[in-house]
C-alpha positions in Angstrom: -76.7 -8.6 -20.2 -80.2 -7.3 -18.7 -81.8 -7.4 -15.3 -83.3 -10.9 -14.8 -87.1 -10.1 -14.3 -88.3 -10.6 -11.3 -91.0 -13.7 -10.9 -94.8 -13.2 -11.3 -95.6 -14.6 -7.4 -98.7 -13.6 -5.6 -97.0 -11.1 -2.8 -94.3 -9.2 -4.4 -94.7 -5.9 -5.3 -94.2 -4.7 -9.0 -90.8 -2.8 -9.9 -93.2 0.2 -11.5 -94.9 2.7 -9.8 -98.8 2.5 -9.6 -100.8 5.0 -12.3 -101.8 8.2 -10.5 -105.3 7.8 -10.8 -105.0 4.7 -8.2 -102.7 6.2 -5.9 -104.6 9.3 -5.5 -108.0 7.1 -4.6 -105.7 4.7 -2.4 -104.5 8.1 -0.9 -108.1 9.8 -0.7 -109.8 9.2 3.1 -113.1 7.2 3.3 -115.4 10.1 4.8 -113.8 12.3 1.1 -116.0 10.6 -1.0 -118.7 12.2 -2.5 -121.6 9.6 -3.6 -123.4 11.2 -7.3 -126.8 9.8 -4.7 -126.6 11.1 -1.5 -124.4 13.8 -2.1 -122.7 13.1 1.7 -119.4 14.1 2.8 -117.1 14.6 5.8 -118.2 17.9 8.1 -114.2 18.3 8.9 -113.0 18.4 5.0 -109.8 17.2 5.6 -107.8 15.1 3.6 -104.3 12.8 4.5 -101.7 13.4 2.0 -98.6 12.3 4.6 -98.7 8.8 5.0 -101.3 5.7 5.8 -103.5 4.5 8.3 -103.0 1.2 9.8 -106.1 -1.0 11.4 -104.8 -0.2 14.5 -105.1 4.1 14.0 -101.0 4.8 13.8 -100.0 6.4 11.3 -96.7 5.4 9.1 -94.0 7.7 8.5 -94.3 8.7 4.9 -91.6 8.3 2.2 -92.2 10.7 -0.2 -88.8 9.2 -2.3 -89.9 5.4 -3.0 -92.9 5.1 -5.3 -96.2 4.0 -3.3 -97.8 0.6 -4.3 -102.2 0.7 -4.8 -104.1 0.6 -1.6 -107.2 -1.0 -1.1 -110.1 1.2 0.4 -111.5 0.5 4.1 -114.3 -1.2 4.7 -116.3 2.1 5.0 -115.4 2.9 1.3 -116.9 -0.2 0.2 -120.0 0.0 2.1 -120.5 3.2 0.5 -119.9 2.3 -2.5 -122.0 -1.2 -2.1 -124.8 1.3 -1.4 -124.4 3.3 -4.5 -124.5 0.2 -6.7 -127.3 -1.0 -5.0 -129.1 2.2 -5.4 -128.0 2.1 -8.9 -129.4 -0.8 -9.6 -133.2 0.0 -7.8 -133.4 2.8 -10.2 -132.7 1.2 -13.5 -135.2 -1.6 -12.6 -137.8 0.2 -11.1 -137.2 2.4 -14.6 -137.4 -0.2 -17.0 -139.9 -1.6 -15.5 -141.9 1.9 -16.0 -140.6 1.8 -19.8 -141.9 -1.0 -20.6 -145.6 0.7 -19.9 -147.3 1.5 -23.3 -150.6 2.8 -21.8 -150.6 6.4 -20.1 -152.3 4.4 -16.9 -150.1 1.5 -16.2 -147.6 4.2 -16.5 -149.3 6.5 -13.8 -149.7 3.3 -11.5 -146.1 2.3 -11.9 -145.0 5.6 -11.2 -147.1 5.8 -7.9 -145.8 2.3 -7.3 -142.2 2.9 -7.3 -142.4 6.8 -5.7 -144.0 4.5 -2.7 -141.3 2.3 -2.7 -138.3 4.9 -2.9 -140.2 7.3 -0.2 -141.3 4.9 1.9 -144.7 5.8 1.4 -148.5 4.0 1.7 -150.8 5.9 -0.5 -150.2 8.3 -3.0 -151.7 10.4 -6.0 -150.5 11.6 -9.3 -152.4 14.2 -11.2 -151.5 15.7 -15.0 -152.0 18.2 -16.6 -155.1 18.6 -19.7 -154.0 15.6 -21.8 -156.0 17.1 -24.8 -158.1 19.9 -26.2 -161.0 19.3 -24.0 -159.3 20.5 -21.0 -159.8 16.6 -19.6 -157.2 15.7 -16.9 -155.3 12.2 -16.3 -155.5 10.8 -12.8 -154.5 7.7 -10.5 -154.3 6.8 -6.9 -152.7 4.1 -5.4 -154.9 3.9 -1.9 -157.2 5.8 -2.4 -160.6 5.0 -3.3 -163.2 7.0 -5.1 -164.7 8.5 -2.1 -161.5 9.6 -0.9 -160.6 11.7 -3.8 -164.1 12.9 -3.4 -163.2 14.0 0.8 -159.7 15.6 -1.1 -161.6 17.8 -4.2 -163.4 19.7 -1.3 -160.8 21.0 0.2 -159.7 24.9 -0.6 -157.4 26.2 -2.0 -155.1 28.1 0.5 -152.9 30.9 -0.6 -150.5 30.1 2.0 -147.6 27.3 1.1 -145.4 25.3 3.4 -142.0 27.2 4.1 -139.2 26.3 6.2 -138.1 29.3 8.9 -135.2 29.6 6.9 -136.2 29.9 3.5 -137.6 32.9 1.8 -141.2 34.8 2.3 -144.8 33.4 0.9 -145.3 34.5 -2.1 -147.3 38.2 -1.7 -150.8 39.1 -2.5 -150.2 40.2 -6.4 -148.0 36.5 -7.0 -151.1 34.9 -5.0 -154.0 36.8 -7.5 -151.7 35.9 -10.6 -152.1 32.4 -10.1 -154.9 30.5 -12.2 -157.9 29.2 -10.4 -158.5 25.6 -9.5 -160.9 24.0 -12.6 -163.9 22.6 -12.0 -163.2 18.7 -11.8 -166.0 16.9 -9.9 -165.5 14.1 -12.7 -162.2 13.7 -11.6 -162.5 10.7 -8.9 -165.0 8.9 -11.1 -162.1 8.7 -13.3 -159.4 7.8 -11.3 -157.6 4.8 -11.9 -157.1 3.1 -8.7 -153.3 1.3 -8.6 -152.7 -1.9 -6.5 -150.9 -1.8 -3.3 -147.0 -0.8 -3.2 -144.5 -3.2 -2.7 -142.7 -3.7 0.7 -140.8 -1.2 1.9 -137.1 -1.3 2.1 -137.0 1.9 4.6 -138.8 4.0 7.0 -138.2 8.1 6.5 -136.9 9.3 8.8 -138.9 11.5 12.2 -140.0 14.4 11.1 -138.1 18.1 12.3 -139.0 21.8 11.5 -135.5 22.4 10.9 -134.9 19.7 8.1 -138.1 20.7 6.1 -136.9 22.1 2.7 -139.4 24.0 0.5 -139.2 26.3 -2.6 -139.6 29.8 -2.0 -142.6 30.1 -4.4 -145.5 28.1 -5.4 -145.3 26.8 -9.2 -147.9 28.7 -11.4 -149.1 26.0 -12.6 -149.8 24.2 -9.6 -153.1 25.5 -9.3 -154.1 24.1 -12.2 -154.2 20.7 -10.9 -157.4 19.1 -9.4 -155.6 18.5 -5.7 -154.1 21.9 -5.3 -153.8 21.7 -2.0 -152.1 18.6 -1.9 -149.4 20.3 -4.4 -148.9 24.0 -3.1 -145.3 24.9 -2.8 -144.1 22.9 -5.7 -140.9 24.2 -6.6 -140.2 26.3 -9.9 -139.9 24.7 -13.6 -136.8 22.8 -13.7 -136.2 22.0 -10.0 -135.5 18.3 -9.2 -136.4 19.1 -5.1 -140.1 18.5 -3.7 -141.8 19.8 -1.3 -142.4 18.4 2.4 -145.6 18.3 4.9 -144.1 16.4 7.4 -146.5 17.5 10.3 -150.1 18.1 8.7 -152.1 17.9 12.3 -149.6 20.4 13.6 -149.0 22.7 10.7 -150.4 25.7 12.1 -151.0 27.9 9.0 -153.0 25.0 7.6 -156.7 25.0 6.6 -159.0 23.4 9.3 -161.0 21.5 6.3 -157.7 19.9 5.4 -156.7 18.9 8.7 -160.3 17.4 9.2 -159.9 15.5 5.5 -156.9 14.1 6.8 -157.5 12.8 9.7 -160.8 11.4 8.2 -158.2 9.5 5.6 -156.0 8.5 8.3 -152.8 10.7 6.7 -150.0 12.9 8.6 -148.0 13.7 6.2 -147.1 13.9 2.7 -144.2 14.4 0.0 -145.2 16.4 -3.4 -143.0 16.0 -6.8 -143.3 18.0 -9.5 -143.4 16.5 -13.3 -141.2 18.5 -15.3 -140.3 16.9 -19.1 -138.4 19.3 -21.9 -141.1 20.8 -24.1 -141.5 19.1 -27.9 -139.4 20.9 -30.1 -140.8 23.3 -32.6 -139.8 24.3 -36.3 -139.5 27.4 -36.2 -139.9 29.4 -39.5 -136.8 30.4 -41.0 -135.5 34.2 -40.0 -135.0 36.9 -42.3 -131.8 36.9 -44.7 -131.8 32.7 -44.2 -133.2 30.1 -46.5 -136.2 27.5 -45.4 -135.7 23.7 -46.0 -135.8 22.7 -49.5 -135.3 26.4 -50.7 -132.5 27.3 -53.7 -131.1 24.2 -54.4 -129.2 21.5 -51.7 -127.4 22.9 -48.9 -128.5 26.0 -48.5 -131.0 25.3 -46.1 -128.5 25.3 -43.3 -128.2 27.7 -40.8 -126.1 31.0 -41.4 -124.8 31.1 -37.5 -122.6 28.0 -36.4 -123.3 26.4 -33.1 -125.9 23.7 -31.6 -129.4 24.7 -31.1 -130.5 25.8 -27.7 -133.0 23.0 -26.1 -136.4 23.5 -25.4 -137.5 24.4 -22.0 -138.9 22.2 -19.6 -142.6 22.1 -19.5 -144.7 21.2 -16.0 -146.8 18.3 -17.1 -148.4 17.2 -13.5 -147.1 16.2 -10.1 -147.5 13.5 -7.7 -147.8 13.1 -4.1 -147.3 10.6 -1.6 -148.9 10.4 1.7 -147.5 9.1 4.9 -149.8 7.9 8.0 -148.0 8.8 10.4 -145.6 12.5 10.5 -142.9 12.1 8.9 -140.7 13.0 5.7 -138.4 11.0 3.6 -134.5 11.1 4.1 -132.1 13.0 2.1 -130.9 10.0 0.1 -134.4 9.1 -0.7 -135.4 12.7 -2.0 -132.5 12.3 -4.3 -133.4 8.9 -5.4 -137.6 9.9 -6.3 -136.2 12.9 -7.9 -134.5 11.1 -10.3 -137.0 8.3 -10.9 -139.6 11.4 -11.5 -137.4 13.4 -13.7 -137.3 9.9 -15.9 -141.0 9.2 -15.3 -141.9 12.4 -16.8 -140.0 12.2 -19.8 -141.4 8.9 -20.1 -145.1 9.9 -19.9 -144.5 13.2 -21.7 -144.2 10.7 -25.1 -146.8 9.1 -23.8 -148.9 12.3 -24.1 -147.9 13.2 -27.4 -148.5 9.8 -28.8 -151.6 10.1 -27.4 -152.1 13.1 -28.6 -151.3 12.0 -32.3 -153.4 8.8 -32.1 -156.4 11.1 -31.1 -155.2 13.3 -34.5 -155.1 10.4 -36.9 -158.6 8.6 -36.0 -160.1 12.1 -36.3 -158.7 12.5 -39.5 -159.8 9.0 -40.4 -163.0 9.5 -39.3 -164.0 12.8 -40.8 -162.4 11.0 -44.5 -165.6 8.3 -43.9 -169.2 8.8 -43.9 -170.1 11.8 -41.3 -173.7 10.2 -41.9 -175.4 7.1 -43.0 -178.0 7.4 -45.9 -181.9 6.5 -45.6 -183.2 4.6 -48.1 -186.4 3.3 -47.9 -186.4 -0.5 -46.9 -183.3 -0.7 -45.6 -182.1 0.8 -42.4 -178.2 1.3 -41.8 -175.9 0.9 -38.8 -171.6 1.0 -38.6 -169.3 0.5 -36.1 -165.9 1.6 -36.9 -162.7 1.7 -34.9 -159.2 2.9 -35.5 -156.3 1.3 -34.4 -153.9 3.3 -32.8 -151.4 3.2 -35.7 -153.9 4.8 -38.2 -154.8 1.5 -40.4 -156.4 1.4 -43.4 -159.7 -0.1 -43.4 -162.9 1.9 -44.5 -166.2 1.9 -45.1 -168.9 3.6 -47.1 -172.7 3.5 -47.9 -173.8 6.2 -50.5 -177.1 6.8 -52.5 -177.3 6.0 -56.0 -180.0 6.5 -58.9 -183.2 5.0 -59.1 -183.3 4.7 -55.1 -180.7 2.2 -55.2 -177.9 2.0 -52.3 -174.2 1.1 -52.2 -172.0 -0.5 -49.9 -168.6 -0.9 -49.7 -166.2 -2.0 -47.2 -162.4 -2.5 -47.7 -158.7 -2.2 -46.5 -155.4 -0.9 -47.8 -152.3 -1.7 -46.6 -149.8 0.1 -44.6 -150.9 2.5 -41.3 -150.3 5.6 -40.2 -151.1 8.8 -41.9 -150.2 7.8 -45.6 -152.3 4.7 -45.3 -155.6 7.4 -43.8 -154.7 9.5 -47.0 -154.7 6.4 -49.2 -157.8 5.4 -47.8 -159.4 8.8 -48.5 -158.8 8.8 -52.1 -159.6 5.2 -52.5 -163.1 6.1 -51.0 -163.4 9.2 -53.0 -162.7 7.4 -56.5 -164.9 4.3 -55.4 -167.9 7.1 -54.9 -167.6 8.0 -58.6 -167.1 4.9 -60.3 -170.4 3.7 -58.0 -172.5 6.5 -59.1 -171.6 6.0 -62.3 -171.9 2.2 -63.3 -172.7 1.2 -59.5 -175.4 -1.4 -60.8 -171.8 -3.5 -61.8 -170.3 -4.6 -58.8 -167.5 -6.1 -61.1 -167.2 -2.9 -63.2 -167.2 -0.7 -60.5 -163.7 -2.9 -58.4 -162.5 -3.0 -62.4 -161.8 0.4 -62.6 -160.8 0.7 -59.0 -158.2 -1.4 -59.4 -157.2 0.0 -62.8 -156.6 3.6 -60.8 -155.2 2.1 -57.8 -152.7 0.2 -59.8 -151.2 3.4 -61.7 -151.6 5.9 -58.5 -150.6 3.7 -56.0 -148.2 1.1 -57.6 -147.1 0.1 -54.2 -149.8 -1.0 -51.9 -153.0 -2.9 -52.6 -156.5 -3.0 -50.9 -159.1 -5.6 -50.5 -162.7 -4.1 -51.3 -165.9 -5.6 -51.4 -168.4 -3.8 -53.1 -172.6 -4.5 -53.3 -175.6 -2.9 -55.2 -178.8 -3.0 -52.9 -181.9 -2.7 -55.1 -184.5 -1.9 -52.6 -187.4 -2.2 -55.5 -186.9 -5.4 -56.4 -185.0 -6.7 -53.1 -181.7 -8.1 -54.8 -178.1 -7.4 -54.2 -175.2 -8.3 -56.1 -172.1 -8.5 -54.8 -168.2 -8.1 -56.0 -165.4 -8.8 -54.0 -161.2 -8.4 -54.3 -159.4 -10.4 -51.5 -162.0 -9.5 -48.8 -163.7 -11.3 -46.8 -167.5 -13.2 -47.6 -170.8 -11.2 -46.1 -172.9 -12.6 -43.7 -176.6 -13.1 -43.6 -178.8 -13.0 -41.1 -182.3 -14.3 -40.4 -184.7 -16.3 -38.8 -184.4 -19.7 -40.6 -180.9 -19.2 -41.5 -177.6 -17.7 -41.0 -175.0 -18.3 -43.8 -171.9 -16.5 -45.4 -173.0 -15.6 -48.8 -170.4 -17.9 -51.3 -168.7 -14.9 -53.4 -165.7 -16.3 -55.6 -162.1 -16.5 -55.1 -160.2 -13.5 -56.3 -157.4 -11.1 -55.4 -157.3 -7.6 -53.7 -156.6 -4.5 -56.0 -153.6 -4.0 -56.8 -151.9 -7.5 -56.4 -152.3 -8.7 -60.4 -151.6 -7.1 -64.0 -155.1 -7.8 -64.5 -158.2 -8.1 -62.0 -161.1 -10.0 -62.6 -164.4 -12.0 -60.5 -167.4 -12.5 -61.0 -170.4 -11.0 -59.3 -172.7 -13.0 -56.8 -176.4 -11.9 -56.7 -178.7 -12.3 -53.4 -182.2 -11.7 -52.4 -183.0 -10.8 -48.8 -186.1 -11.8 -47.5 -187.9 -9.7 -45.6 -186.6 -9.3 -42.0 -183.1 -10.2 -43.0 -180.1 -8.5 -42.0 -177.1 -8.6 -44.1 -173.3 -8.1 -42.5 -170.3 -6.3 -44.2 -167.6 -6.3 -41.9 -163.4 -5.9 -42.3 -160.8 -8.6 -41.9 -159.9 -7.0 -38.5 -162.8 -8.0 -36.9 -161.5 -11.6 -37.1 -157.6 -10.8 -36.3 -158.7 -8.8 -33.1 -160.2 -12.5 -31.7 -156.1 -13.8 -31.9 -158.1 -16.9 -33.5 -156.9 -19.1 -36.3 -159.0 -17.2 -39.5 -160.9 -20.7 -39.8 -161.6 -20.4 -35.8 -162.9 -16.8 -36.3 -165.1 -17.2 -39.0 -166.7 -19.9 -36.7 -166.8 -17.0 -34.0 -168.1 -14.6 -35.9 -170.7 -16.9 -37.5 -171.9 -18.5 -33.8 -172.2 -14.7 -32.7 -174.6 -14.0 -35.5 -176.8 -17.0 -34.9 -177.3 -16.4 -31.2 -179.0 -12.7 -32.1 -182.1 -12.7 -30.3 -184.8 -12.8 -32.1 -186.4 -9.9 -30.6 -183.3 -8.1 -31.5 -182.6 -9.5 -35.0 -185.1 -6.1 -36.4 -182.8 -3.1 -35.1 -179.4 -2.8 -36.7 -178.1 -1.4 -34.2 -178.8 -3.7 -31.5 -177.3 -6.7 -33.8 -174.3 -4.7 -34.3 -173.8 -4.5 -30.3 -174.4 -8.1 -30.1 -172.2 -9.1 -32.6 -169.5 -7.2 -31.3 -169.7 -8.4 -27.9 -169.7 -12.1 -28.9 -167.1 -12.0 -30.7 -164.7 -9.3 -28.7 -166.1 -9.6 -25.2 -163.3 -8.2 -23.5 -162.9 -5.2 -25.7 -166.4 -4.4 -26.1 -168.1 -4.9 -22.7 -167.2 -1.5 -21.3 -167.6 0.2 -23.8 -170.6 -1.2 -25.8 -173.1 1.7 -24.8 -170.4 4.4 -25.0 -172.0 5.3 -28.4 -174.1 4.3 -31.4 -173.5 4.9 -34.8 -176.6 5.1 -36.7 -178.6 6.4 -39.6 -178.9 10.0 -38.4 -175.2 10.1 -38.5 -174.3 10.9 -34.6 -171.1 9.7 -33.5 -170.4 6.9 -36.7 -167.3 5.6 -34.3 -169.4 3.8 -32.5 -167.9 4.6 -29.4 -165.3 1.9 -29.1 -162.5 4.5 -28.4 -161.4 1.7 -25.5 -160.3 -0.9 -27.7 -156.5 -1.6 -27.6 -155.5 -3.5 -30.6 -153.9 -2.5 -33.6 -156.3 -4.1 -36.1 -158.8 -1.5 -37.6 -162.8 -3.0 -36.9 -165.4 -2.6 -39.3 -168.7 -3.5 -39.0 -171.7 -2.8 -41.3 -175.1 -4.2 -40.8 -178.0 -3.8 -43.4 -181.3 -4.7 -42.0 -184.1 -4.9 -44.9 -188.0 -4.5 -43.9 
């Protein structure tokens, strides 16, 4: 017979021996353990391997023959570990909260929010570098007002960088002439976005001491480039995690008078750089000699000839931030540790930010230059186009081109789908409308006939509203075809009305497309509207609600106003989008002589593509 087994009560030991991985934490002293944060362990470095420590501080005789049971850490154990959790924990929020930010300036102001709140800081300033081909910088503050960045941008650039006794030399005179010069950004603060106030603090850093100031032995290269070099100097290499420390700015000796004078004008004593390293975007490379490119003799021999993963790309500087303190004083070792890693996710983070940026900026120019570069001139009617790209590259478009006998034609449309296939879509769409229209443009119908017919064997699978109208200046009649889209709007001093074209499909959407055409007659002084369905989805109205919107916007054109295209456009817009267009209304004009056919509108946010075409006749 076996053993009877011994009863599961609270209290008695088990008959095994505990797994090794418990006994040797149970085993492990408190002031061992090595937090992944703070990095803190016991000066002695000694360990107890002979027996355990009662509350009381004796120690019990050890019994290396009977197996040892799991013991439970000290309190001081679980404090520490409390405090990793909880730092844990600040992190991923104060993270997601920063992924959640889809615009490259609530991203900036998060960043300088939470950098406050880990630091312990008041004010702060994050810098980055060229976000595009123009050479024009990204900027915010969080404290600091316009005229503040103003007192900053005139102080100097000093050649000598905050070093602690211990650490290595300044950086010699050839290092110092190497270094690229500070650009010229007086735009800079007139730019700035200006974050709210951080949140309370948790913790204070700590007094400030010459012997705890840490600094890299050499100034990044590419800290000059920023706008606030002086707030940046001494920013570690490429690749570093560390920052670098001013914890006594009014008595830093080496330090330029004007800087001392700018910060005790701001009220600042101190302050705490972080560099903003993310990896480089990955290149594809061309394929070396003796190995085949993608797609080359047949499947699978494309691959690479040496085994192995790919090395990663190298970290790229992409700005910095600082935070200022008033008073002198630097933040703690644990909170160094914790900003570090909040700014080595923040950069990654606005490093895609960049690049999508970057690629938006790509795709409108490419939709822009596949639409009219200029607006014709056609005697008796004068021309004026507002045109914005979402920022997935949609499909709507627009076009006004000459025909024969003086005649004009204007079309306005949209295909489905966005990004870069829907821009190239749209650019042969436009291309094929432009010959049909020369061709038999005096038939509307004929002309979205044959359209279709070529849309629906090219492009079986999307389809594209299109409206499509023949302006006879001579004889001051227009006739008007339209697939799917929506109904034109006129304009004039005894009466505004949408003109009653007939029910039909887009392009693309039957076997067999077919409307009839609508013919108008402009009086003199009238203005007729063309404008894409996005117009109305960017209100977030009902479409019955925004074709109210739109129309109340026309009527209320002032009078005075009602004989320059352009102003009519502006108004239009604004009434109908105020809070997209109010900022940026007079940003640009896009007018018969063919400058800037955008419009300006590069502020609006939506998704939805905006057209807007007005035709004023004399």
């Amino acid at each position: 017979m076996s053993a009877p087994h011994l009863p599961k009560v609270a209290g008695i030991d088990p008959s095994l021996p505990a797994p090794a991985a418990a006994s040797a934490f149970a085993a492990c002293p408190a002031n061992a353990v090595n937090s992944p944060l703070t990095g803190t362990t016991d000066p002695s470095g000694t360990t107890e391997s002979s027996g355990a420590t009662d509350p009381s501080g004796a120690s019990a005789p050890s019994n290396t023959g009977a197996p040892r049971g799991p013991q439970r850490p000290d309190g001081l154990v679980q404090d520490r570990l409390a405090g990793w959790v909880s730092d844990l924990t600040t992190l991923q929020e104060l993270t997601e909260r920063l992924t959640r930010t889809t615009d490259l300036d609530d991203a900036l102001c998060e960043l300088l929010r939470a950098g406050a709140t880990l630091l312990g800081a008041g004010r702060g300033l994050v810098t980055l570098h060229p976000v595009d081909d123009s050479g024009r910088t990204a900027t915010a503050t969080l404290g600091l007002g316009r005229a503040d960045l103003g007192h900053l941008e005139t102080i100097p650039h000093s050649p000598q960088v905050p070093h602690s006794p211990d650490s290595p030399d300044s950086p010699d005179s050839s290092q110092i002439a190497e270094t690229p010069q500070t650009p010229d950004v007086s735009q800079a603060s007139q730019s700035a976005p200006s974050c709210s106030s951080a949140p309370s603090r948790p913790s204070s850093p700590s007094p400030s001491s010459p012997s705890s100031r840490q600094s890299p032995p050499a100034p990044a290269p590419s800290a000059a480039s920023h706008p606030y070099v002086h707030l940046l100097e001494g920013l570690p290499p490429v690749g570093s995690r560390s920052g670098t420390a001013r914890p006594d700015i009014p008595g830093e000796k080496d330090l330029d008078p004007r800087h001392r004078e700018v910060a005790a004008r701001l009220g600042y004593a101190a302050s705490y750089a972080m560099p903003l390293d993310a990896a480089a975007p990955p290149d594809t490379p061309s394929p070396p000699p003796g190995q085949n490119g993608p797609g080359q003799n047949g499947p699978g021999q494309d691959r690479p000839t040496q085994d192995g993963p790919a090395e990663p790309p190298p970290d790229r500087r992409i700005g910095a931030a600082v935070w200022l303190y008033d008073e002198p004083a630097e933040p703690t070792e644990r909170q160094r540790r914790l900003a570090a890693r909040y700014c080595a996710h923040a950069a990654g983070h606005l490093a895609r930010l960049l690049e999508l940026g970057r690629a938006r900026t790509a795709l409108a120019a490419l939709h822009d230059e596949l639409l009219p570069g200029r607006l014709p001139r056609v005697a008796g009617i004068r021309l004026a186009v507002r045109h914005r790209t979402g920022p997935r590259g949609g499909g709507d478009w627009y076009d006004a081109l000459p025909l024969p006998e003086g005649a004009l034609g204007l079309a306005v449309g949209g295909i489905t789908g966005s990004g870069p296939s829907a821009v190239a879509a749209t650019g042969r769409l436009r291309a094929s409308l432009r010959a049909y229209a020369v061709m038999e443009g005096e038939d509307p119908v004929a002309v979205l006939s044959d359209l279709e017919l070529l849309l629906r064997l090219t492009e079986p699978a999307r389809s594209s509203t299109a409206l499509f109208a023949y302006c006879d200046p001579a004889s001051r009649k227009v006739v008007v075809a339209a697939a799917g889209h929506c109904s034109p709007l006129i304009i004039g001093d005894h009466r505004t009305e949408y003109v009653e074209t007939s029910l039909s499909a887009p392009l693309g959407m039957l076997a067999c497309w077919e409307a009839p055409s609508v013919e108008i007659e402009p009086a003199p002084g009238e203005t007729l509207l063309l404008y894409s369905d996005g117009l109305l989805h960017r209100t977030g109205d009902a479409m019955d609600r925004a074709f109210a919107r739109l129309h109340a916007a026309a009527a209320s054109v002032p009078r005075a106003a009602r004989r320059d295209p352009e102003a009519v456009a502006d108004h239009v817009l604004r009434a109908v989008l105020p809070d997209d267009t109010d900022a940026t209304a007079a940003a640009g004009r896009g007018s018969g002589d063919g400058t800037d056919p955008s419009g300006g509108y590069d502020e609006l946010r939506s998704g939805e593509d905006v057209v807007l075409l007005v035709a004023h006749f004399d």
